[in-house]
MARFI-815615 format. One record per atom (N, C-alpha, C): x, y, z; residue in one letter. Coordinates in pm, whole numbers, plus 32768, in hexadecimal, padded with zeros to 4 digits. Each point is the difference from the previous one (the first is absolute). Layout:
residues N
XYZa ...
This chain:
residues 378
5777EFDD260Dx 80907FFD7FE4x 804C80478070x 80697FE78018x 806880288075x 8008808D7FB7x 8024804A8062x 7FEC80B37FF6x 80AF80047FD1x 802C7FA68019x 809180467FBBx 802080447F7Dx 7F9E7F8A7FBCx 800080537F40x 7F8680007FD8x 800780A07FA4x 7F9880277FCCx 7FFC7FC17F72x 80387F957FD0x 80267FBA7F74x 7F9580357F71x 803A805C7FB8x 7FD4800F7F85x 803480017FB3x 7FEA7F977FADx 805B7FD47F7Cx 7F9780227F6Fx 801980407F76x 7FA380307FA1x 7FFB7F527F7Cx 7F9E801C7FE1x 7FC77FA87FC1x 80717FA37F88x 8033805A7FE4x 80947FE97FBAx 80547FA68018x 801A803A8096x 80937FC6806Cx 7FC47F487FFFx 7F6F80148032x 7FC47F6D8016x 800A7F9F7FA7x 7FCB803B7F71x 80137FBB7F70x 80C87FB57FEDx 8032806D802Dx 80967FDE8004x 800C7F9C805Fx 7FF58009808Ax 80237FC48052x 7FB47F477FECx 7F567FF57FD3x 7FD47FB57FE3x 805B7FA97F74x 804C80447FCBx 7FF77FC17F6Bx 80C77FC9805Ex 804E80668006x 80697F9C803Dx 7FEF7F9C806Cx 7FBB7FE3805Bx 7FD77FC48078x 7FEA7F587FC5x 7F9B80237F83x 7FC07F9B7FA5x 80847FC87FC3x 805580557FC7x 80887F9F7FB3x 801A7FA28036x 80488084809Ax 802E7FBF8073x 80937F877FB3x 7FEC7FA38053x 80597F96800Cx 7FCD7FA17F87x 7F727FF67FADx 7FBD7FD07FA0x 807C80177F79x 7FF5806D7FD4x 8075800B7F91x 808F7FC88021x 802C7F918058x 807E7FA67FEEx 800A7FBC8014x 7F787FBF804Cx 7FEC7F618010x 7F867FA47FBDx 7FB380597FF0x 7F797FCA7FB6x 802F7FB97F89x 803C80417F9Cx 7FF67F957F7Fx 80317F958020x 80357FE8804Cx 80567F597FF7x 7F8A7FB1804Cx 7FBB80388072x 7FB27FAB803Dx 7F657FE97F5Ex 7FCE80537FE7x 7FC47FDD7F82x 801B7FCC7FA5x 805D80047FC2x 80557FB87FBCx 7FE57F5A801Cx 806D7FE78071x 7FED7F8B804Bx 7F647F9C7FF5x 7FB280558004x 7F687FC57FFAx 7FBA7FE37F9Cx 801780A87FAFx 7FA17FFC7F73x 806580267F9Dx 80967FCC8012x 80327FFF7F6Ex 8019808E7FD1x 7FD57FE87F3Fx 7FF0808C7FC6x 7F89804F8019x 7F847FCB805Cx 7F8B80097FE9x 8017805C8096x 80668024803Bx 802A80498068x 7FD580AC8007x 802180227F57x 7FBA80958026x 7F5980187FE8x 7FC57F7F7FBCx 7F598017801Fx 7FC97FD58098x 80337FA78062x 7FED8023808Bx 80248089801Dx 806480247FB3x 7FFF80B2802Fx 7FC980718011x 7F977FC67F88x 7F7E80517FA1x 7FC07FC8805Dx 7FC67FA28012x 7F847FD68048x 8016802A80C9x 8066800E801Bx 802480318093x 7FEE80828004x 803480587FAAx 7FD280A67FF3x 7F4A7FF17FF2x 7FC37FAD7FA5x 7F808023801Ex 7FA07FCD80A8x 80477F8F802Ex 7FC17FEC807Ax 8030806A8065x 809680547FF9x 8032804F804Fx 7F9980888005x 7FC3800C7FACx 7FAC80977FE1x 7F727FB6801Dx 7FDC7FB28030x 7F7A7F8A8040x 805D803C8093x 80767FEB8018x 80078007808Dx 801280868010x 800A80407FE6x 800D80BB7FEEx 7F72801F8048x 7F997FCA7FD8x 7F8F7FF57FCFx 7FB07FE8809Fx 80527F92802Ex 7FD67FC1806Dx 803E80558071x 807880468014x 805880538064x 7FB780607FDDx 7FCB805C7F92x 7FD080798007x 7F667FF2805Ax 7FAB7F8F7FFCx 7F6B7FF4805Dx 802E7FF4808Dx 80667FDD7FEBx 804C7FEA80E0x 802680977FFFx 80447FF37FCDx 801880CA8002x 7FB0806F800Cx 7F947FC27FA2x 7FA280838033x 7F897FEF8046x 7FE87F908069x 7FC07FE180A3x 8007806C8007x 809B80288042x 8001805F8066x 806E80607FA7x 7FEA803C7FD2x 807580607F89x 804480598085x 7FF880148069x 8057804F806Dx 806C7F4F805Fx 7FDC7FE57FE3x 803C7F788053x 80497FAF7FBBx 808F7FC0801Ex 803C7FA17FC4x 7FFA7F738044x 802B7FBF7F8Ex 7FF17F418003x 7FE57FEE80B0x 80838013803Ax 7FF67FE6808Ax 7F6E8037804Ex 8002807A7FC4x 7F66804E8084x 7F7F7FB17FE7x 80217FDA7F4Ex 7F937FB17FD5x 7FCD7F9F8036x 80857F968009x 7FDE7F85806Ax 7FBB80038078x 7FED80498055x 7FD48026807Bx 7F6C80357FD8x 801280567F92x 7F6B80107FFAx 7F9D7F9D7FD6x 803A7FA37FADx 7F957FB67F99x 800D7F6E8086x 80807FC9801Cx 80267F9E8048x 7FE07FEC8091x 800D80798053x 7FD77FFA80B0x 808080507FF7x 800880208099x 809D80338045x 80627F7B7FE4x 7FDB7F618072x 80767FA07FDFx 802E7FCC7F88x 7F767FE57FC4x 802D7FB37F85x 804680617FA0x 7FAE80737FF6x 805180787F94x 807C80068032x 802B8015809Ex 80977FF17FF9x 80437F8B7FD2x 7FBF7FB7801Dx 80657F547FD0x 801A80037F7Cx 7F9880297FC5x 80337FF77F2Cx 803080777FFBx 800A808C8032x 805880438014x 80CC7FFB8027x 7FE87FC88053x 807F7FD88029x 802E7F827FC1x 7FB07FC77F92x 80567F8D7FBCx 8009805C7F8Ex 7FA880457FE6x 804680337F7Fx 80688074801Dx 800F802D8047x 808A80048045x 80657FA57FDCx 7FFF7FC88048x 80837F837FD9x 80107FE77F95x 7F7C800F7FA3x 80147FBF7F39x 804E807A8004x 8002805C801Cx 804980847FC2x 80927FF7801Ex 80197FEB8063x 8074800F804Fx 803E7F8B7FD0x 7FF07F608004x 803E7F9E7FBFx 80047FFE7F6Ex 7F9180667FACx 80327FE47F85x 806E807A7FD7x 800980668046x 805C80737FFEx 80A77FB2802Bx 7FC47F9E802Dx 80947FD08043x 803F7F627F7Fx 7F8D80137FB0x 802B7F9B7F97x 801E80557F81x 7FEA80847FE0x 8021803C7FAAx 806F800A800Ax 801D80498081x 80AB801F8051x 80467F537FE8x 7FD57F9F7FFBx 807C7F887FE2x 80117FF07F61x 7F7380127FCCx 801C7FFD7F33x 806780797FC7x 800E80988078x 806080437FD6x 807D7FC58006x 80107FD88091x 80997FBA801Cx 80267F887FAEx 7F827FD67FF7x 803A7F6B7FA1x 803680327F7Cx 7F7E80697FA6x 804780367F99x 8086803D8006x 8022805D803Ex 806C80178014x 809D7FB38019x 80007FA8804Fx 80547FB08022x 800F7FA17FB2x 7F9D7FC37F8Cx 7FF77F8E7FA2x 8042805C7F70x 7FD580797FE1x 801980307F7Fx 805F80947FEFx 8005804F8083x 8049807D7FFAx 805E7FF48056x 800D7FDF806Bx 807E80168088x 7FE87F578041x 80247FAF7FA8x 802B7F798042x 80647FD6806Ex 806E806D8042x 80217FF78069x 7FD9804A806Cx 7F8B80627FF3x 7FCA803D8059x 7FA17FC28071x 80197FEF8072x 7FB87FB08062x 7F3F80617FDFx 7FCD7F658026x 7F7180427FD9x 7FBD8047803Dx 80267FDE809Ax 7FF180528072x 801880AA7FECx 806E80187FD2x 804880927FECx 7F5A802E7F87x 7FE97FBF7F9Fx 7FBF80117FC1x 7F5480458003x 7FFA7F9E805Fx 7F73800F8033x 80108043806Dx 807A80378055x 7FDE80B0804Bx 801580577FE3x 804E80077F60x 7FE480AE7FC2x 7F837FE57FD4x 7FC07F7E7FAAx 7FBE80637F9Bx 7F857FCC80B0x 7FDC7FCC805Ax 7FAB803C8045x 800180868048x 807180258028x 802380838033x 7FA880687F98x 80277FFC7F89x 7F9080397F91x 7F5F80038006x 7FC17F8C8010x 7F9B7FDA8048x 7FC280648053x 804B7FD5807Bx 80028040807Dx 7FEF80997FECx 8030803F7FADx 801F8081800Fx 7F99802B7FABx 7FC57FE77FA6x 7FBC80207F85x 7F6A7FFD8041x 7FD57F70806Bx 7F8480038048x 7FF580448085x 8074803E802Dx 7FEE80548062x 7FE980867FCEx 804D80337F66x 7FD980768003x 7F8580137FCDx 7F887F807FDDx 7F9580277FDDx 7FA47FDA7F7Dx 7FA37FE2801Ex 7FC37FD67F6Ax 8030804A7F9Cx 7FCB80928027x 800380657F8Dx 8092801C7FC2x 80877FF38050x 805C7FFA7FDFx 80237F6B7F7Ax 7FE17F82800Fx 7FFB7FB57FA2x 7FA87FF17F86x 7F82804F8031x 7FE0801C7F94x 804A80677FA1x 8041809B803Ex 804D80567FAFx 80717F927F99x 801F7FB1806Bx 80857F9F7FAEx 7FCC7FB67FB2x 7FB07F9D7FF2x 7FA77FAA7F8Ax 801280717F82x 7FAD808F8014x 7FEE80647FACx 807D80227F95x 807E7FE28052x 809580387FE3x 80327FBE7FB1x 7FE47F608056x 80167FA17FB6x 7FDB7FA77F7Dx 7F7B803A7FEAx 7F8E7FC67F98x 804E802A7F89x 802380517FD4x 8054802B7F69x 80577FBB7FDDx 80757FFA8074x 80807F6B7FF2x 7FCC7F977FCEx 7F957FDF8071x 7FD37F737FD2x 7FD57FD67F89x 7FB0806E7FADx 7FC47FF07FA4x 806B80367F8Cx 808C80267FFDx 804F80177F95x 803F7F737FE1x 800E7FD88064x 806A7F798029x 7F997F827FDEx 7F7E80017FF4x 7FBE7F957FDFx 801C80087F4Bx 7FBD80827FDBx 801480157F84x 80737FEB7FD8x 80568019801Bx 80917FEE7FE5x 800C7F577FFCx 7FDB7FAB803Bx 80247F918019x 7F9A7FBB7F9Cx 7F9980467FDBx 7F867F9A7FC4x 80557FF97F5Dx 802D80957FE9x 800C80527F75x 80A97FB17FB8x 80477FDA807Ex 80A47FC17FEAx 7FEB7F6F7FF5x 7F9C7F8C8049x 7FBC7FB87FE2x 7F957FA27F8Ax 7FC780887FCEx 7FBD7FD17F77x 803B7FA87F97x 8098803B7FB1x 80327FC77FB2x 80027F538025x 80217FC5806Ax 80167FA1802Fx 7F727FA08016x 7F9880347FD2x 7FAD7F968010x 7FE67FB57F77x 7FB37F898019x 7FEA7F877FDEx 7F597FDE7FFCx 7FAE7FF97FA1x 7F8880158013x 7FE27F3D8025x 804E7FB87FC2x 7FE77F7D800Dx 80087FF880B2x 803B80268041x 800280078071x 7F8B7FDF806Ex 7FAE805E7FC7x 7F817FF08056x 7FA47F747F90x 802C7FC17F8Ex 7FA87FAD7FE4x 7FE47FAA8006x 7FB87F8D800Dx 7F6E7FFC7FFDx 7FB4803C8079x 7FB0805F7FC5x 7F8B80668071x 7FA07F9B804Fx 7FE57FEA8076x 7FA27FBA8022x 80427F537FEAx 804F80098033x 803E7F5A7FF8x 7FF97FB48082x 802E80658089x 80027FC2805Cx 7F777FD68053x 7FA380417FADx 7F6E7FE68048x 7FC0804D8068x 7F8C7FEE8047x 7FC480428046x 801F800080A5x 80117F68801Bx 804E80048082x 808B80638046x 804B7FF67F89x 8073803A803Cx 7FFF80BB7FD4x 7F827FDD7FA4x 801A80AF7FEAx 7FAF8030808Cx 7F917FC9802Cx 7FBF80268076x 808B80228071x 80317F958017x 80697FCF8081x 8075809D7FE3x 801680257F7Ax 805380757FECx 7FAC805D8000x 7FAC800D7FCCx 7FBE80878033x 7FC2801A80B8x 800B7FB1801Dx 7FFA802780A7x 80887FF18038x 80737FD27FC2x 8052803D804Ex 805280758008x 7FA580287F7Dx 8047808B7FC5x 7FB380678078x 7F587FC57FF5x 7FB1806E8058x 804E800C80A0x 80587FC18001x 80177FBD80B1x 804980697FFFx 807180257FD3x 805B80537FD5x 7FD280837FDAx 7FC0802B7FA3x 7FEF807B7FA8x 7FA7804C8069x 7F827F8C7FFCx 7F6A8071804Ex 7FD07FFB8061x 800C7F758017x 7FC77FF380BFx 8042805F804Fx 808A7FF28021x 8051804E8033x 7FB280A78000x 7FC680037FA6x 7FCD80A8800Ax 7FAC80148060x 7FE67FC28050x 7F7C7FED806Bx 802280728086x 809D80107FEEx 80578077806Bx 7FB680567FB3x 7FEA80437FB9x 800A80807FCEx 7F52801E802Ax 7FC87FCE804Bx 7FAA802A804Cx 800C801E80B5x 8072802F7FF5x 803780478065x 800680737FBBx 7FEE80107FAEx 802480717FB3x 7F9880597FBFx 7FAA7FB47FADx 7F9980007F8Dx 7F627FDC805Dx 7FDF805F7FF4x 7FFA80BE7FDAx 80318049803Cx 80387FC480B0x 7FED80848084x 806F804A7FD1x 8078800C7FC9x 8078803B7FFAx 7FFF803A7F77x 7F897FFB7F90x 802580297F75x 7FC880A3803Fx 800880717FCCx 7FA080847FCFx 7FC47FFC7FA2x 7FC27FB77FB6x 7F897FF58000x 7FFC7F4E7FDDx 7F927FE58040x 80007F718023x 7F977FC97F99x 7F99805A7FACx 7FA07FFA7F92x 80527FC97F78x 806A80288024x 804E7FCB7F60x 80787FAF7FF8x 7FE97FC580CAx 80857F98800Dx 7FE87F687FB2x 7F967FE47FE2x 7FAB7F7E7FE7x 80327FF67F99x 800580797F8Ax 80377FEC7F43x 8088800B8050x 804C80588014x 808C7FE98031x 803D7F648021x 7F947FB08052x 80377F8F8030x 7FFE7F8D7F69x 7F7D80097FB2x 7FFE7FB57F6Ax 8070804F7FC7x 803080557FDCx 805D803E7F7Ex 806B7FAB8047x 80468018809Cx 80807FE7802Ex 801A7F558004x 7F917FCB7FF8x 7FF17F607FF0x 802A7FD57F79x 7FB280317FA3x 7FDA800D7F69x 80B0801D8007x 800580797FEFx 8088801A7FBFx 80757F788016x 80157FEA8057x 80607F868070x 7FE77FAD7FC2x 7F867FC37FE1x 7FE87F687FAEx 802C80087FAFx 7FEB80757F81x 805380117FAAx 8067800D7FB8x 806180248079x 80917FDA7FF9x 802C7F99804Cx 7FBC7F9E8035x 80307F798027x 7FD37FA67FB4x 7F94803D7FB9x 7FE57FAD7F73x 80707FF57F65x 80168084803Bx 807A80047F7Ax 80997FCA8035x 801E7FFF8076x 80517FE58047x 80107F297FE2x 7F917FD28015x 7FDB7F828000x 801E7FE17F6Fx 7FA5800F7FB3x 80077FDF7F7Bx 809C803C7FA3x 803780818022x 807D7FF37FB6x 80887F878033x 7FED7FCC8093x 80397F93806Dx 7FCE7FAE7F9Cx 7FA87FD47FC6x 7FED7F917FD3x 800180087F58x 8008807A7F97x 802A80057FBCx 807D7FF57FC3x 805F80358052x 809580138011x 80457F8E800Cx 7FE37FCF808Fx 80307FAA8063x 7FD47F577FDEx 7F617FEB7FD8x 7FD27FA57FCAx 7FC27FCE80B6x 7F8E7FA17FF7x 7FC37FE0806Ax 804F7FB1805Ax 804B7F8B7FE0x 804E7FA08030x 80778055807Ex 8035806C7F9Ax 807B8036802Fx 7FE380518052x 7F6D804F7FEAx 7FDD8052806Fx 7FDC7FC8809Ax 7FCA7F947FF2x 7FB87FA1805Ex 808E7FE98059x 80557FE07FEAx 80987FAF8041x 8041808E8017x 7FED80A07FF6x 8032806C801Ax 7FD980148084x 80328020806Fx 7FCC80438055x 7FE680868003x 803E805D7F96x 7FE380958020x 800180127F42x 7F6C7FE17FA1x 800A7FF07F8Bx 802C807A7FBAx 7FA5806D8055x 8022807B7FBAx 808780247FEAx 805A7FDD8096x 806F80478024x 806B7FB77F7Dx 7FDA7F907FEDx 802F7FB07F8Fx 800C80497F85x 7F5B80257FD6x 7FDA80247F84x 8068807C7FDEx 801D805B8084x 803B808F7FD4x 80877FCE7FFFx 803D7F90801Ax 808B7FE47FDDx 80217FF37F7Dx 7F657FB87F75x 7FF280047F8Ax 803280677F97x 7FD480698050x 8032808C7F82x 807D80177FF4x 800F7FE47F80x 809080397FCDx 7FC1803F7F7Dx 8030808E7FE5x 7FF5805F7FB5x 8066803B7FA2x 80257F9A7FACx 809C80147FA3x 80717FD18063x 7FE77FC88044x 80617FD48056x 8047807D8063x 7FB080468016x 8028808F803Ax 7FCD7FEB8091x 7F54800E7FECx 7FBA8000804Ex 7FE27F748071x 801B7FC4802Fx 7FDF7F70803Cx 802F801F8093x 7FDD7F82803Ax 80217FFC8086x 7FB28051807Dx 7FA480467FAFx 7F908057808Ax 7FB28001802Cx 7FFD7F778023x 7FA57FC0806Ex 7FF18072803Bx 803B803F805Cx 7FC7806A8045x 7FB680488027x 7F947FF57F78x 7FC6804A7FB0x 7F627FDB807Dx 7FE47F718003x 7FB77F8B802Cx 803F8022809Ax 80617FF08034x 800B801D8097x 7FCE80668023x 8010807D7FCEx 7FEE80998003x 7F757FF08022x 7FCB7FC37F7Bx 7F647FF08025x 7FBB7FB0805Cx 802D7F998024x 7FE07FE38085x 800A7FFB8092x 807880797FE0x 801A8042806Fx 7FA780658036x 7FD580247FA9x 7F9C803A8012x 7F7B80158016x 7FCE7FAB7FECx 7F747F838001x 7FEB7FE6808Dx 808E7F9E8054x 80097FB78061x 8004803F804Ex 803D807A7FF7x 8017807D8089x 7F62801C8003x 7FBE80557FB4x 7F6E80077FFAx 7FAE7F9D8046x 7FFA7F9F7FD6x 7FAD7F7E8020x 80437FE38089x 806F7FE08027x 80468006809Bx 7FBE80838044x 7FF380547FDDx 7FE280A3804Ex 7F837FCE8025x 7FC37FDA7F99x 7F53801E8019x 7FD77F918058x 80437F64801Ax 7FDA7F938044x 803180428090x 8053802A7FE9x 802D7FFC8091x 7FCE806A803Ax 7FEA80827FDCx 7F968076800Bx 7F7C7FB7803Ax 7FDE7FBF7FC6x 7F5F7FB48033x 80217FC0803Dx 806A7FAF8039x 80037F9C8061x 802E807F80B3x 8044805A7FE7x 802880508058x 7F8B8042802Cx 7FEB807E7F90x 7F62801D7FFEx 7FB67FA98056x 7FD47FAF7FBEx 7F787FAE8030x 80387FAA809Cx 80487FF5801Ax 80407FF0809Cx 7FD380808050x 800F806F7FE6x 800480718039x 7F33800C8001x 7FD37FEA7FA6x 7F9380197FEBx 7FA27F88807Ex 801F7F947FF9x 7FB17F628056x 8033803380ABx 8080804D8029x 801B804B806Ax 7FF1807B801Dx 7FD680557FA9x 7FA68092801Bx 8038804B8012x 80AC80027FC7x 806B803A801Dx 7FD780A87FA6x 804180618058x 7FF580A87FC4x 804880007F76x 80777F788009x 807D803C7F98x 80257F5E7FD0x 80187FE67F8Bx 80327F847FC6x 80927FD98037x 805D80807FDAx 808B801E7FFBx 80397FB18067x 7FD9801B8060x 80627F9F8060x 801C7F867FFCx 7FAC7FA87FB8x 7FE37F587FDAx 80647FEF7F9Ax 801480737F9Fx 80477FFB7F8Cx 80877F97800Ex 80618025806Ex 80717FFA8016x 800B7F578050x 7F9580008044x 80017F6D8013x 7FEF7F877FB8x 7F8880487FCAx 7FCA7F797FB3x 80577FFE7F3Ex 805B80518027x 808880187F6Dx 80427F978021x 802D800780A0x 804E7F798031x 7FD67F717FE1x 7F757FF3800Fx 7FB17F7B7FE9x 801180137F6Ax 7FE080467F9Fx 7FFA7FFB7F7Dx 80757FBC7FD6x 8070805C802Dx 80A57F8E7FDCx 80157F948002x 7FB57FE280C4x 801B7F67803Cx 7FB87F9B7FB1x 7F71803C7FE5x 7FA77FA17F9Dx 80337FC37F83x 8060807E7FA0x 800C7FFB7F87x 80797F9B7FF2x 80527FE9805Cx 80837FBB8013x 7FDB7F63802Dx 7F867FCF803Ax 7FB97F808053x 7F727FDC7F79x 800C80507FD3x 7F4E7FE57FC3x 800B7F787FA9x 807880257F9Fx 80207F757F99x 807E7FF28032x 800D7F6A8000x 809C7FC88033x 80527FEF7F65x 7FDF80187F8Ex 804A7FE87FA5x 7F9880017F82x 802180027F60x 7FA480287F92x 7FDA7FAC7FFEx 7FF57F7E800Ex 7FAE7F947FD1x 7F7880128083x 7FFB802A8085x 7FA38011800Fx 7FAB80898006x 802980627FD1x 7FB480617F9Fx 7FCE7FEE7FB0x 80097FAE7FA4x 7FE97FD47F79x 7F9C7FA08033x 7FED7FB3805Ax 7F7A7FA28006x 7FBE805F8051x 800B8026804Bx 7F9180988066x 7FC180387F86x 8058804D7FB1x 7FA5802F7F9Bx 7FAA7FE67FCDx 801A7F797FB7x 7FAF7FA27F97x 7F887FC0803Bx 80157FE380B5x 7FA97FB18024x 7FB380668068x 80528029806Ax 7FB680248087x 7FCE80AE7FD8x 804B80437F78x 7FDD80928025x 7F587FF77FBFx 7FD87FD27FC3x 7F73802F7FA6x 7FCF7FEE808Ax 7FE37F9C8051x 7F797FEC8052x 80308058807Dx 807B80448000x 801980708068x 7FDA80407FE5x 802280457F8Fx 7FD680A07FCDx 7F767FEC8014x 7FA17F957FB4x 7F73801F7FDAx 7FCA7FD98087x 8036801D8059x 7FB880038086x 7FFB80A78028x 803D80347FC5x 7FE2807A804Dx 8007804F7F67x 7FFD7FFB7F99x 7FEA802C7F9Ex 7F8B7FF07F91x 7FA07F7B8034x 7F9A7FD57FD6x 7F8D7FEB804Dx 80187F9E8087x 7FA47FC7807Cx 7FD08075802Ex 808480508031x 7FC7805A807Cx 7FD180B07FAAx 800880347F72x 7F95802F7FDDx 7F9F7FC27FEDx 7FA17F967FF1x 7FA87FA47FDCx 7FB5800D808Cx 80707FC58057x 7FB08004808Fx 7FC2807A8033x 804280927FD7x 7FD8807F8052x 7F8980167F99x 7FDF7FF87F78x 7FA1802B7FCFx 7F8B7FA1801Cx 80017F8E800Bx 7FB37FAB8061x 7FB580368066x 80688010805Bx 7FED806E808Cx 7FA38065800Cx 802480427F88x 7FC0809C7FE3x 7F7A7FDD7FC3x 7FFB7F987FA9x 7F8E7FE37FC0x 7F8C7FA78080x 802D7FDF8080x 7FCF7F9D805Ax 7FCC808D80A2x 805F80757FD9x 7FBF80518069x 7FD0803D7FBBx 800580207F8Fx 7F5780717F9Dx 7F957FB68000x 7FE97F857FEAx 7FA77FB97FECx 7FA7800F80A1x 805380058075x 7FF27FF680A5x 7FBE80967FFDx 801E803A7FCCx 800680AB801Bx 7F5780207FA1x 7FFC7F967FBFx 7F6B800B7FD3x 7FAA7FC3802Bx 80387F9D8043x 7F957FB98036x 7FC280288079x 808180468048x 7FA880518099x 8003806A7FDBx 7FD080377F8Fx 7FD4809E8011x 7F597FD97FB1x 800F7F897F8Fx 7F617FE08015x 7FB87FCB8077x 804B7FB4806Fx 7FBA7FE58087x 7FE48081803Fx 806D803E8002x 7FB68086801Ex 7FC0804A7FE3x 7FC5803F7F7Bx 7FA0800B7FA9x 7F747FEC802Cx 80167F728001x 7FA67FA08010x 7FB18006809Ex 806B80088085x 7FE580458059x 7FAD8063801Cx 8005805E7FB6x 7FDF80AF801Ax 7F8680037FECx 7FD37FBF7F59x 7F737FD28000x 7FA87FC88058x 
């Protein structure tokens, strides 16, 4: 690791940081894309994606602990060669950096479509990157303190939203169980994984070298998964209790919908807010940490002493990206549906698969010439 930071974050901060990272951008667009596929049968792809997500927990924790002093990037080089480890190095680079720059357009779009409709999107996407910017320069350990700060809000404001919500559901809603079949529940439960867990494959920039103690980051990484499914599970299924499958599917932002629902004696209504708040919070996280690993891991493939200086440039590309990436929602909306699963699971599925391969192809080498040598001496 570059000598600039000594990064120690406690087992806690990680669980936090893992479990918002996981919401992420998932809690305001997911139900409609499930929906869309599997109907009412939308929150059991939900159920069944949390259990393959803790299969992939499963799979990032054996890449992780190769080399428990080394992250994703150093990894590549070790298991891969010098060129090739840089080449899947420096693309997963770019997954970081272009998908940091698609979070930054789902803010502006949200924003400009549902809160400040005359606000240019541009203006949009250089405060809240300026935020960004500032949050990954001052440091892992600094966003982790903020995840920490932030974890209580988040979790009053969910409750709050689940608890103002209840009255309003509809159990016919989700019925008939198991109607839409096996095809499309498959097709929704991987695009939930595309979203929720692959994406976690960064946090081996992280997981173990940066925890204090790295023996008990592995349950940290299952609880912070675990927990997250669980409220995008409840998140999903009250969207489709409430809202009904049809209506959720044709929503673009279901949740943000759902919290427009509560009215409380006619007092209480109108606080959506409630739902922005919370994914304001999510997205900053999940933006911090992509772009952290895409900066990071730049600094790391060039052997740089210090990350920091890259920060400020590649903030510029983050903007320019986030403003060019989608020319308009209709092609976000097919990127998603079509081109993101076989992106993500290239560097969230392939390329752990490939390094334990690797590792499993030079132990096997590492036994075989130490029995030639053996064998020699005799």
């Amino acid at each position: 690791m570059p000598a600039d930071e000594n990064v120690n974050i406690s087992v806690r901060q990680f669980t936090i940081l893992v479990f918002l990272y996981s919401v992420g951008t998932t809690i305001l667009v997911i139900p409609s894309i499930l929906a869309e596929v599997a109907k009412q049968d939308a929150w059991i792809a939900a159920v069944l994606g949390v259990g393959l997500a803790l299969l992939l927990v499963r799979l990032y924790s054996a890449v992780g602990n190769l080399f428990p002093g080394l992250t994703l990037i150093e990894t590549n080089e070790q298991l891969l060669g010098k060129w090739c480890g840089k080449a899947a190095s420096l693309l997963l680079v770019f997954f970081a950096l272009i998908t940091a720059s698609e979070l930054l357009y789902f803010m502006g779009t949200f924003m400009t479509t549902q809160i400040m409709p005359e606000t240019p999107i541009q203006a949009i996407n250089i405060l809240f990157a300026l935020v960004v910017i500032m949050g990954v320069r001052l440091g892992l350990e600094v966003l982790a303190r903020s995840a920490e700060l932030l974890f209580p809000c988040f979790v009053a404001l969910f409750l709050g939203l689940i608890l103002y919500i209840s009255p309003q559901i509809e159990i016919r809603n989700i019925q008939p169980v198991f109607e839409t079949g096996i095809k499309p529940l498959i097709h929704a439960t991987l695009l939930f994984i595309s979203v929720f867990s692959l994406p976690a494959v960064l946090f081996l920039m992280v997981f173990p070298v940066s925890i204090n103690e790295p023996q008990k980051a592995q349950k940290a990484f299952y609880i912070g998964t675990l927990l997250a499914g669980i409220v995008l599970i409840l998140v999903i299924a009250s969207s489709i209790l409430v809202l009904g499958a049809d209506t959720t599917s044709r929503q673009m932002y279901p949740s943000y919908v759902l919290a427009k629902k509560i009215n409380i004696g006619n007092f209480l209504q109108h606080i959506e807010v409630i739902v922005a708040i919370m994914w304001f919070i999510t997205i900053y996280l999940k933006m911090a940490i992509y772009f952290y690993v895409a900066v990071k891991g730049l600094a790391l493939i060039l052997h740089l002493k210090e990350y920091r200086p890259l920060v400020m440039p590649m903030g510029l590309i983050l903007v320019a990206f986030s403003l060019i990436i989608h020319p308009n929602i209709v092609h976000s909306n097919v990127y998603n549906k079509e081109s993101w699963l076989p992106f993500v699971s290239t560097f969230g599925f392939a390329l752990p698969l490939l390094l334990l391969a690797a590792a499993s192809f030079q132990k096997k080498q590492k036994v075989t010439s130490s029995d030639q040598c053996s064998q020699g001496s005799e």
